[in-house]
N, C-alpha and C positions, 0 to 999 in steps of 0.2 A: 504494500500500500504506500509505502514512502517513498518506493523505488518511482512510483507512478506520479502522486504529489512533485518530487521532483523535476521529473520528465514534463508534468504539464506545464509549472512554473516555468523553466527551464524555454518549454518552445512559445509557450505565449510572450514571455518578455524579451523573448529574440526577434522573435513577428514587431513586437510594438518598435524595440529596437531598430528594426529594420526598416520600419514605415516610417520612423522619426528622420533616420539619416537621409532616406529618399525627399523625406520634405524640408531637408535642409539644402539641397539642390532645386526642387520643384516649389511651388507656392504651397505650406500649410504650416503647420502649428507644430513644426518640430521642437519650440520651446515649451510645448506641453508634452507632446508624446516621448520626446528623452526621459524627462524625470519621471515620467509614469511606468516607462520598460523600466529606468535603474531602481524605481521602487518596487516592481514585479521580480526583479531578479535579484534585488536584496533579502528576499524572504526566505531564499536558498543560498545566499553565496555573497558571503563577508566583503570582498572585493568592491561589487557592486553596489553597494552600503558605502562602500567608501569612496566611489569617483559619484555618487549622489550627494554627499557631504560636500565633495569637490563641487561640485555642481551647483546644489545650492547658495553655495559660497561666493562663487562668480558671477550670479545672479544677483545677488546682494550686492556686491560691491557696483555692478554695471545698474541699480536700479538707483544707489546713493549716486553715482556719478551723471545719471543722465538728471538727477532732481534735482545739484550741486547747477548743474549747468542751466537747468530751465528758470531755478531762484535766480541766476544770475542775468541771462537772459529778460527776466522781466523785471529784474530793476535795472536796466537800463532803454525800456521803453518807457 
């Protein structure tokens, strides 16, 4: 039964994985479908726990820097 749990997690969050980088090239929401495969395949596999920390992390900083820049941007309209 774990072997199974594994194997499903394992192919569903490599599908989402794989939709995500596809729409990192094509138009769509590859900034939602990554961290949803790294959070499907963090349930099985520490790694992926971990470039979703990464991940998170860089999100964070790119969301302070774009907000740093739009404060900035309107006070000087």
């Amino acid at each position: 039964m774990k072997l199974v749990k594994k194997a499903l997690v394992t192919a569903t969050g490599l599908l989402l994985l794989l939709i995500g980088v596809v729409f990192i090239i094509l138009p769509g929401p590859a900034v939602l479908i990554i961290p949803l495969a790294l959070g499907v395949l963090a349930i099985e596999y520490p790694i992926a726990k971990k470039w979703l920390r990464v991940f998170q992390k860089k999100m964070k900083q790119s969301a302070e820097w774009a907000d740093r820049r739009w404060r900035a941007f309107k006070m000087k309209s």
